[in-house]
N, C-alpha and C positions, 0 to 999 in steps of 0.2 A: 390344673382343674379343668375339668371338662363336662362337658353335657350328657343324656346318654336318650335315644329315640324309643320311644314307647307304641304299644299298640293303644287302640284306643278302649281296651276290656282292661287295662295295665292304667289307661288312664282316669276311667272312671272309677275303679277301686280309689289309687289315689286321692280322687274330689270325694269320694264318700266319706271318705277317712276325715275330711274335712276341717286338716288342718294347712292346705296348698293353698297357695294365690295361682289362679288361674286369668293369664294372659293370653289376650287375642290381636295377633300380627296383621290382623286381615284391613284392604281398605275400609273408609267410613261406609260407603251405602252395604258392604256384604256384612258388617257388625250389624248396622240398623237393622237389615234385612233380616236378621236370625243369628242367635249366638248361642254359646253352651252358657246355662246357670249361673251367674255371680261371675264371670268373666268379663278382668278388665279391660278394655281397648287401650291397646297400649301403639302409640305411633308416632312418627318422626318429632313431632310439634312435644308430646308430654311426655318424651323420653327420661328426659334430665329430671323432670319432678316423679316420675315413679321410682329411677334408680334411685333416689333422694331417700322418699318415704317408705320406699318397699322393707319389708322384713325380710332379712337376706339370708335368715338362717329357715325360713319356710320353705316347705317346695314351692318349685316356680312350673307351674305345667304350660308349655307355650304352645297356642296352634295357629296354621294359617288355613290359606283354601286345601290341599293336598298334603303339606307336609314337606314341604320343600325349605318355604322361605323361612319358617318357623328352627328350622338347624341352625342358620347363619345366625338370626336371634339369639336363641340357645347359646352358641358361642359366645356372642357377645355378651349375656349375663354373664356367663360363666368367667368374663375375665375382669368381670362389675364387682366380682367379688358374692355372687349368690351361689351358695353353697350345693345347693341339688337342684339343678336344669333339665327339663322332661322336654323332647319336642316329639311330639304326637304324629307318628306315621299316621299318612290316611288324612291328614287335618281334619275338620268341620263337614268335608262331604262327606266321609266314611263315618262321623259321628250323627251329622243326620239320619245316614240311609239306615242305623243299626238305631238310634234311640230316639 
C-alpha cells in the first residue's frame, strides 16, 4: 500500500467531495496561524489517538508547509493501515497563494 502526491486543484476537488479527513503535518504556531477548512492538526503528541479514531477507509489528504514533509506522513499512514493517502505537492503555501 502506498500513498500517491496530489496537486492542490486534485486536492480541493477531493475536500469538496466532502467525504476526506483532512490532516495538517505543520508545526503548532503555522496551524494557528492559518489552515485549510476542517483540517485536523495532526502531531507527534496526538498521533496514536488520531490513528486510533480515524476512519481508515476515508480519504486521508495530508499537508505540510511545501509538500515535503507531508510524503514521509503519507507513508506512514499508508502502513497504519489508511486505505487512500493524498500528500498535497505545493503544501499550505501553494494553497494560500491560489485560494
Amino acid at each position: 500500500m502506498s500513498y500517491k502526491r496530489i496537486s492542490i486543484d486534485e486536492a480541493k476537488v477531493l475536500m469538496e467531495a466532502g467525504n476526506a479527513t483532512i490532516g495538517d503535518v505543520r508545526a503548532a504556531d503555522a496551524f494557528n496561524a492559518g489552515s485549510i477548512a476542517n483540517a485536523i492538526h495532526i502531531q507527534q503528541e496526538t498521533l496514536e489517538e488520531f490513528v486510533a479514531n480515524a476512519d481508515k477507509d476515508k480519504p486521508l489528504i495530508l499537508y505540510c508547509y511545501h509538500g515535503n514533509s507531508s510524503q514521509g506522513a503519507a507513508n506512514y499512514f499508508s502502513e497504519q493501515g489508511f486505505l487512500e493517502v493524498y500528500s498535497v505537492d505545493g503544501g499550505y503555501e501553494a494553497w494560500r497563494q491560489k485560494y
